[in-house]
C-alpha beads as a LAMMPS data file, in Angstrom:
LAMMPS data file: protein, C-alpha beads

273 atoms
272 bonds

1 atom types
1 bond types

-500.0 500.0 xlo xhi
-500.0 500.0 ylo yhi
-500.0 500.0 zlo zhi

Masses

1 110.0

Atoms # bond

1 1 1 257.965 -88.720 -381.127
2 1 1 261.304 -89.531 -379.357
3 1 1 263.022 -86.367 -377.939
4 1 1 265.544 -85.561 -375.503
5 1 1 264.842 -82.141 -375.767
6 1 1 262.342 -79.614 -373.888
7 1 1 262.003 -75.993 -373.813
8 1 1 263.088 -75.030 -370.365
9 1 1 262.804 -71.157 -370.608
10 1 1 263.253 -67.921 -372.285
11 1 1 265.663 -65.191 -371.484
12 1 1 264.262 -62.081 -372.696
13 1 1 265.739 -58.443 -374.388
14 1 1 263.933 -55.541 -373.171
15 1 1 263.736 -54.405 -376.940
16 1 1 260.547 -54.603 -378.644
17 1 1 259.804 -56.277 -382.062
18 1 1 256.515 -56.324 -384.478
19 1 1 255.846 -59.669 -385.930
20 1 1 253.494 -60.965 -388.025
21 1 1 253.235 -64.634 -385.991
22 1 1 249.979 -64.949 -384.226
23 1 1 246.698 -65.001 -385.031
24 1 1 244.699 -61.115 -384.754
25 1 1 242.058 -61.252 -382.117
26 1 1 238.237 -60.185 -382.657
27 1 1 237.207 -56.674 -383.195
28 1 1 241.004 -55.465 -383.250
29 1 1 241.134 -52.000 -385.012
30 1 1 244.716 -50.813 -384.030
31 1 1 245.936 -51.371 -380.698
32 1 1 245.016 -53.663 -378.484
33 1 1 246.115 -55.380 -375.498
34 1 1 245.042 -58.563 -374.393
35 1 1 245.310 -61.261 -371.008
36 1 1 246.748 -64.550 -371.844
37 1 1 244.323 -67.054 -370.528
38 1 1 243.650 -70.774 -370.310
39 1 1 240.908 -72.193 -373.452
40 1 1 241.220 -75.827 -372.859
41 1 1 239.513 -78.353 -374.981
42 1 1 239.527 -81.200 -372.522
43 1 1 236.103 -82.046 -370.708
44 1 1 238.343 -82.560 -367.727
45 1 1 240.134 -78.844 -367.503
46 1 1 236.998 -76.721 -368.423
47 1 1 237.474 -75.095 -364.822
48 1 1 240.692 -74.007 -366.053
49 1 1 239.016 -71.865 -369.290
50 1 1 239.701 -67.675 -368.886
51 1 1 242.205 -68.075 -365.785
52 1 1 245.306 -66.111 -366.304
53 1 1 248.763 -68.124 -367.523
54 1 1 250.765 -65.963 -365.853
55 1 1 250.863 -62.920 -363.233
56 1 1 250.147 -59.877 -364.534
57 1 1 253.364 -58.322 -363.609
58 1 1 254.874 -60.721 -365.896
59 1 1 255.484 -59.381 -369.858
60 1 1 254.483 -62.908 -371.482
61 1 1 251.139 -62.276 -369.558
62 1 1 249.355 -60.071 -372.166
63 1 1 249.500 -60.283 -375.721
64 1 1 250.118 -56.552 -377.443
65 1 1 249.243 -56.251 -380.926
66 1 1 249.806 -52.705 -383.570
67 1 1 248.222 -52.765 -386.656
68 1 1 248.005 -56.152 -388.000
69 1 1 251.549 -57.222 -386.254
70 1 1 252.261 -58.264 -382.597
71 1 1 254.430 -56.842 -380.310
72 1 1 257.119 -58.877 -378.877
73 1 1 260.502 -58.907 -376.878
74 1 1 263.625 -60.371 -378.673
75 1 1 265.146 -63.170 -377.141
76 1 1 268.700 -63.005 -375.950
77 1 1 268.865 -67.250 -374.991
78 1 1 267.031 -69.911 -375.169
79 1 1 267.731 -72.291 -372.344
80 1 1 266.806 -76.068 -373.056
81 1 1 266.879 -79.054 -370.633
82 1 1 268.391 -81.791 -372.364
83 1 1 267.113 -84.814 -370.924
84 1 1 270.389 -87.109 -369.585
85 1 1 271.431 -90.587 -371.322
86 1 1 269.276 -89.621 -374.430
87 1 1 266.235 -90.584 -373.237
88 1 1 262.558 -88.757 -373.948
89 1 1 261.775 -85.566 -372.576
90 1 1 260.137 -86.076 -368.773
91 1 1 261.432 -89.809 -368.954
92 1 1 264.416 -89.065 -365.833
93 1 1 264.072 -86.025 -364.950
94 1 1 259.922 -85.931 -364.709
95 1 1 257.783 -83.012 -364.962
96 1 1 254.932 -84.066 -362.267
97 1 1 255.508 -84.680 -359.108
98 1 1 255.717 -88.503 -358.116
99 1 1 255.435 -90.622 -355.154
100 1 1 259.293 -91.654 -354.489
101 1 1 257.712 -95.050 -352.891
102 1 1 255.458 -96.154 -355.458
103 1 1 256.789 -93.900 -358.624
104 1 1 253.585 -92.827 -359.667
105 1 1 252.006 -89.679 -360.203
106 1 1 250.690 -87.279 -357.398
107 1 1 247.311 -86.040 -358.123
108 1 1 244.568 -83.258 -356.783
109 1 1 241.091 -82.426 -357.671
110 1 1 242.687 -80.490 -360.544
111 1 1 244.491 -83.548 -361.858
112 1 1 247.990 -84.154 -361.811
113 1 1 250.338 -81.952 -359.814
114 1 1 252.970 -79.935 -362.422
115 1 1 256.957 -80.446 -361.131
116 1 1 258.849 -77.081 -363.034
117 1 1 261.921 -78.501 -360.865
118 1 1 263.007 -79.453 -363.976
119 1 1 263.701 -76.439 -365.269
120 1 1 267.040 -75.916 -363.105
121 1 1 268.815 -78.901 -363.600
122 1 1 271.496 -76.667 -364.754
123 1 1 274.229 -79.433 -365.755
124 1 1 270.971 -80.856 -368.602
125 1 1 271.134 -76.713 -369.733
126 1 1 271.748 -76.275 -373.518
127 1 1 271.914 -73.081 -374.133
128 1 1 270.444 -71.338 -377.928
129 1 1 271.472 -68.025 -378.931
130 1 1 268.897 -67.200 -381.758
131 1 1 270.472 -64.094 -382.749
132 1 1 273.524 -65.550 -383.259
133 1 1 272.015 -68.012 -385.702
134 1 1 270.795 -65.113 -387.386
135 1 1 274.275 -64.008 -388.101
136 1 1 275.839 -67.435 -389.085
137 1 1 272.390 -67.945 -391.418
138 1 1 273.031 -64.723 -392.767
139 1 1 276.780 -64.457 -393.540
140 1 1 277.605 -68.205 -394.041
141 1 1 274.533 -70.106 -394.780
142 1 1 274.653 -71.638 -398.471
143 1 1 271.433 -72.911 -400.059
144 1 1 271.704 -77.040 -400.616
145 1 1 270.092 -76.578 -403.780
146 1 1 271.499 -73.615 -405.385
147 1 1 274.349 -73.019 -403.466
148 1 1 273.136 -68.917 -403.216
149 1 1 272.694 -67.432 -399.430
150 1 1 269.880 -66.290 -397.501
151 1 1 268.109 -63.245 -399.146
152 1 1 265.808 -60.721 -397.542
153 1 1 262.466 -62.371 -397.016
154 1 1 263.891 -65.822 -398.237
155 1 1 266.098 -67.086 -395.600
156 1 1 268.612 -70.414 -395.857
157 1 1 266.878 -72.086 -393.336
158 1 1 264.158 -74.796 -394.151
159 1 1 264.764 -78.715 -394.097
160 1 1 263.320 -81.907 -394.741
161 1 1 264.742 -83.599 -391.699
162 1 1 265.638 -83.371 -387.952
163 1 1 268.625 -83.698 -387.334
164 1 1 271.407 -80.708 -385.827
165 1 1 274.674 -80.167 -387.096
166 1 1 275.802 -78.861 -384.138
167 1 1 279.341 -79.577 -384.074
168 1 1 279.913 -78.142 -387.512
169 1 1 282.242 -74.788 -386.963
170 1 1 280.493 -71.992 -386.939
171 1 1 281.672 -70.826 -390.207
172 1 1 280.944 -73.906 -391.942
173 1 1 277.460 -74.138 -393.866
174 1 1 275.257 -76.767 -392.413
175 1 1 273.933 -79.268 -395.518
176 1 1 270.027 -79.716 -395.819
177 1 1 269.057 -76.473 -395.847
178 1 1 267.351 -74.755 -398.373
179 1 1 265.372 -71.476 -399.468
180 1 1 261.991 -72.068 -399.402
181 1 1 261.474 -71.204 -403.037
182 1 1 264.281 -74.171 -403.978
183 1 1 262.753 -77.059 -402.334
184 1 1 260.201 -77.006 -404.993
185 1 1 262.247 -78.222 -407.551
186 1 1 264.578 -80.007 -405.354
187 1 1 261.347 -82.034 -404.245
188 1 1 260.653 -82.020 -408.002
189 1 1 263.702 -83.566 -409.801
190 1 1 264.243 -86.344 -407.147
191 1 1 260.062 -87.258 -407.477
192 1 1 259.077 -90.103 -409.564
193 1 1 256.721 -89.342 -412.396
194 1 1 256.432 -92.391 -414.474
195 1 1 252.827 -93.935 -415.725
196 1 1 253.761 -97.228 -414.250
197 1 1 256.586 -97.031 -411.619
198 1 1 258.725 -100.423 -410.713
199 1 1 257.997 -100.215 -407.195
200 1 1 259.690 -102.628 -404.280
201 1 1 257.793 -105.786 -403.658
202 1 1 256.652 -106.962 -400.658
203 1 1 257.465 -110.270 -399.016
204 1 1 256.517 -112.201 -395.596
205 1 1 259.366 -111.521 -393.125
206 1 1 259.256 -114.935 -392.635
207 1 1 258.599 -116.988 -395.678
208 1 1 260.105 -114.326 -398.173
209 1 1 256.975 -115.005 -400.015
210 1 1 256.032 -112.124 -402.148
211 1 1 252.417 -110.980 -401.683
212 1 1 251.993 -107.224 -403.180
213 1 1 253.894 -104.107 -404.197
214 1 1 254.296 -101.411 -402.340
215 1 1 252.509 -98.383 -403.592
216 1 1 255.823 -96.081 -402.614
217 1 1 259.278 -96.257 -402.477
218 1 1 262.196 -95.999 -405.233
219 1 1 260.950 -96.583 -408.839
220 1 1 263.407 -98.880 -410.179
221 1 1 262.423 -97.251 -413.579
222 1 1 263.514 -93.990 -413.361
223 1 1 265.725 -94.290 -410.054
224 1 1 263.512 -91.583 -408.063
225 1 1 261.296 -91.849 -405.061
226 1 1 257.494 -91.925 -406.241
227 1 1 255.599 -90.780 -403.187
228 1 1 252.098 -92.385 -401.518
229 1 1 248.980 -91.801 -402.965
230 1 1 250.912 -89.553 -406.158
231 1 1 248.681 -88.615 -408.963
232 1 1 248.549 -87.845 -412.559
233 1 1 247.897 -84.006 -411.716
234 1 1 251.475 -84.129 -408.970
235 1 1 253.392 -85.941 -411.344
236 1 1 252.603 -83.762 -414.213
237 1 1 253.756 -80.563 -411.766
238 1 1 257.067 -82.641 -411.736
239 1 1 257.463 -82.807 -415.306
240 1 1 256.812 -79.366 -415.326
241 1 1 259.201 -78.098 -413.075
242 1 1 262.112 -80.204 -414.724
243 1 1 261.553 -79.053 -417.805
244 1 1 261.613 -75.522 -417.224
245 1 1 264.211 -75.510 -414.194
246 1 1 267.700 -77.428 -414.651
247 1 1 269.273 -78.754 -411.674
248 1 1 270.771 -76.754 -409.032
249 1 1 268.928 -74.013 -410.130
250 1 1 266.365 -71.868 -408.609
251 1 1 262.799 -71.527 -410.300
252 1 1 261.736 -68.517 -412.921
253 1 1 258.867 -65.987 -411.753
254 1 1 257.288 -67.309 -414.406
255 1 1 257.569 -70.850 -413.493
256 1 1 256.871 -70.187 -409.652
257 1 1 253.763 -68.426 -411.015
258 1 1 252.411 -71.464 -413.238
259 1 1 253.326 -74.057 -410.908
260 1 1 251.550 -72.171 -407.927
261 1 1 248.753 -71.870 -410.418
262 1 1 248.603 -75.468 -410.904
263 1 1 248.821 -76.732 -407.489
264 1 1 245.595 -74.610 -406.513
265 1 1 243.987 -76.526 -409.090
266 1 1 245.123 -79.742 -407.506
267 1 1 244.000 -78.204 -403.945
268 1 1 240.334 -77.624 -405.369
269 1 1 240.101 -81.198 -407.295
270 1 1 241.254 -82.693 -403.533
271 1 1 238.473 -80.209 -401.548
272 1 1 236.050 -81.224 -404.206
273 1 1 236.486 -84.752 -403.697

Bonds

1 1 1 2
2 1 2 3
3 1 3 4
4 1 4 5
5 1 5 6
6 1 6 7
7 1 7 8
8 1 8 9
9 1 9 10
10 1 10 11
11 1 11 12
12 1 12 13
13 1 13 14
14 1 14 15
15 1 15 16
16 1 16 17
17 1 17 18
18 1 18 19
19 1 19 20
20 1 20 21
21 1 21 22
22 1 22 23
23 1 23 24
24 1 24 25
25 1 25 26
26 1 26 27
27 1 27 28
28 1 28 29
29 1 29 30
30 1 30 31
31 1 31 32
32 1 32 33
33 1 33 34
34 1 34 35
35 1 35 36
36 1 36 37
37 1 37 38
38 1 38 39
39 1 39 40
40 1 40 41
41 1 41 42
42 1 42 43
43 1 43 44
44 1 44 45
45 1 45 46
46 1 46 47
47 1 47 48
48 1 48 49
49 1 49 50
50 1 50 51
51 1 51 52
52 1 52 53
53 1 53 54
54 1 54 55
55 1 55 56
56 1 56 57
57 1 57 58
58 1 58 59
59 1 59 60
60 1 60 61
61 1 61 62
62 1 62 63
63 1 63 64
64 1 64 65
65 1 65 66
66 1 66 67
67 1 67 68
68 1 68 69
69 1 69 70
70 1 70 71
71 1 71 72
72 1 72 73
73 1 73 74
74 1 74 75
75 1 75 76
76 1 76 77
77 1 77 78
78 1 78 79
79 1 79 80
80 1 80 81
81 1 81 82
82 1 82 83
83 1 83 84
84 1 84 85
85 1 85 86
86 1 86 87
87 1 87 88
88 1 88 89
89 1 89 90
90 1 90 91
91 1 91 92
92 1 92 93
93 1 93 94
94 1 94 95
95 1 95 96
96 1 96 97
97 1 97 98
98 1 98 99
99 1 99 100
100 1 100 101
101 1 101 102
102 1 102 103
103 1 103 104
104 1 104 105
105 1 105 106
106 1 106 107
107 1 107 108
108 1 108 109
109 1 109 110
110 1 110 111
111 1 111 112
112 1 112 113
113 1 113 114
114 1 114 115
115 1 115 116
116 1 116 117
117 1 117 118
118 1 118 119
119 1 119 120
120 1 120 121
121 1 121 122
122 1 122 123
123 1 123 124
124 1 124 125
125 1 125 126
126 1 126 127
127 1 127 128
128 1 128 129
129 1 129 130
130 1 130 131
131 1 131 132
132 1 132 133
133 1 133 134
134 1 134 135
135 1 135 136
136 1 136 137
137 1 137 138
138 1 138 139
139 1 139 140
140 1 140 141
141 1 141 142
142 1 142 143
143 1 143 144
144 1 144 145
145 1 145 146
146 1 146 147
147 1 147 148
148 1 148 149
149 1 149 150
150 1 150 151
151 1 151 152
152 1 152 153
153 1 153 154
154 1 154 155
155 1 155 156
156 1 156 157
157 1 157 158
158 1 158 159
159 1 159 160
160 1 160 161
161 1 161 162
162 1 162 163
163 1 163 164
164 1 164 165
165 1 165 166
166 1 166 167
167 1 167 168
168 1 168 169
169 1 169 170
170 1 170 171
171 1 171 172
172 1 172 173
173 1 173 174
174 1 174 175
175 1 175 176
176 1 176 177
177 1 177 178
178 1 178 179
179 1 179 180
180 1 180 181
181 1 181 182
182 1 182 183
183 1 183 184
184 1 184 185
185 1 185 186
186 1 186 187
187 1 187 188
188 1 188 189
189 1 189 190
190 1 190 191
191 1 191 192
192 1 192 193
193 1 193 194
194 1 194 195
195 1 195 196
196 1 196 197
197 1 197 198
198 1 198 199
199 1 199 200
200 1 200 201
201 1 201 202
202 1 202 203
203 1 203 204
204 1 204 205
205 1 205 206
206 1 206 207
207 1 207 208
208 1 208 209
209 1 209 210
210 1 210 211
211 1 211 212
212 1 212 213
213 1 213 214
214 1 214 215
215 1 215 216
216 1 216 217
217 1 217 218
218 1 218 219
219 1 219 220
220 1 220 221
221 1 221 222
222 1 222 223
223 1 223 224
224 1 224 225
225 1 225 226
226 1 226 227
227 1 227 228
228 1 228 229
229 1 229 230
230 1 230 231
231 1 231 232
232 1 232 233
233 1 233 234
234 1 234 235
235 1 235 236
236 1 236 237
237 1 237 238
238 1 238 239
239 1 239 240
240 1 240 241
241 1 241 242
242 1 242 243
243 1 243 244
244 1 244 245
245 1 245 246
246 1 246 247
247 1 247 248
248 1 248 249
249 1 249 250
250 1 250 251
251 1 251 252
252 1 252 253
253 1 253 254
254 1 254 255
255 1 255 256
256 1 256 257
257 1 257 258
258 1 258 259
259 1 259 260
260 1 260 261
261 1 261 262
262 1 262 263
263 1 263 264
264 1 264 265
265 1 265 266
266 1 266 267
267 1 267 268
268 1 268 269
269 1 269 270
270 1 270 271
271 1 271 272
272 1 272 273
């Protein structure tokens, strides 16, 4: 995947936070501290596997975990090298060290030699405050779907695409986002769910001979997108969901209840295949 940007570092708070992202290690009771090491999969690194990431004097160097949370510092910035002229991360400014005469790598008997020069090319810096995204999520943030703002627990900030909106004003609510719970029926009322969808045709790019239909794509039928590989059991969610939950609207308990219900069904018809 194409992308100009690469985490270059983090600038750390000295203010601790529990989280719940990570997964609990084995024979944890209540408070444990663990080394970050190296568990490579590749044949080729095994002489890598239990060697420390970082120095010990370092705080990313151990993991810390209370209870069933981990302990981490906030982050004040996150710095990110933005590679120049839009082109892939590592494609001008590289991160191995090359050969200027042939412009190839540089390897050892450990494999290729890591370049972190990279990371202080201060004119590629972009520069991400995530606690100031908290704020402008918080206060000005409006669902895409509902038009409601971020709750506790149920924040304004999932999306089906990738693109920024950067240059939107701060106070100006970025379009695409969504509360979790609303992309449901978002996902719902613009799904096809017909029998027999009137899907696009497909023709030789060069004779414009038709040879098949596409098994995706807009249903000409109903004017929604019917998905790859949708089945009776999906479409009859999506039925359910616009019957019970107009448009613009966030779902019932009730209805969040029956339609989780129903996909675990789905789930156990797929793992039983």
């Amino acid at each position: 995947m194409h992308d100009p940007l690469v985490v270059a570092f983090d600038i750390k708070l000295p203010i601790p936070r529990l989280t719940s992202w990570g997964r609990v290690p084995p024979g944890h009771k209540r408070f444990t501290i663990q080394r970050r090491r190296y568990t490579p999969v590749e044949e080729n690194m095994q002489h890598f596997m239990g060697v420390p990431i970082y120095p010990a004097w370092r705080p990313c160097a151990w993991y810390v975990w209370v209870g069933q949370k981990q302990l981490k510092m906030r982050t004040f910035c996150t710095v990110w090298h933005r590679e120049p002229g839009g082109h892939d991360s590592g494609e001008i400014c590289s991160h191995w060290k090359v050969d200027k005469a042939t412009g190839k790598k540089i390897k050892d008997e450990n494999g290729f030699i890591i370049d972190n020069s990279w990371k202080w090319h201060v004119r590629h810096w972009h520069l991400q405050f995530p606690w100031l995204q908290s704020i402008r999520t918080h206060f000005f943030q409006k669902c895409a779907w509902c038009g409601g703002p971020s709750r506790k627990g149920n924040w304004v900030n999932n999306t089906y695409q990738w693109n920024s909106d950067d240059k939107l004003p701060f106070w100006k609510s970025r379009p695409h986002l969504y509360h979790g719970d609303c992309m449901t029926p978002e996902h719902a009322w613009r799904s096809c769910s017909c029998e027999f969808p009137a899907l696009p045709v497909q023709r030789n790019p060069r004779t414009g001979e038709i040879y098949g239909v596409r098994d995706y794509g807009k249903c000409e039928t109903c004017d929604r997108f019917h998905g790859w590989g949708s089945t009776p059991e999906q479409k009859a969610v999506y039925e359910f969901i616009r019957s019970t939950t107009p448009p613009n609207t966030p779902m019932s308990p009730a209805t969040k209840a029956e339609v989780h219900r129903r996909w675990e069904e789905i789930r156990a018809l797929k793992g039983a295949d």
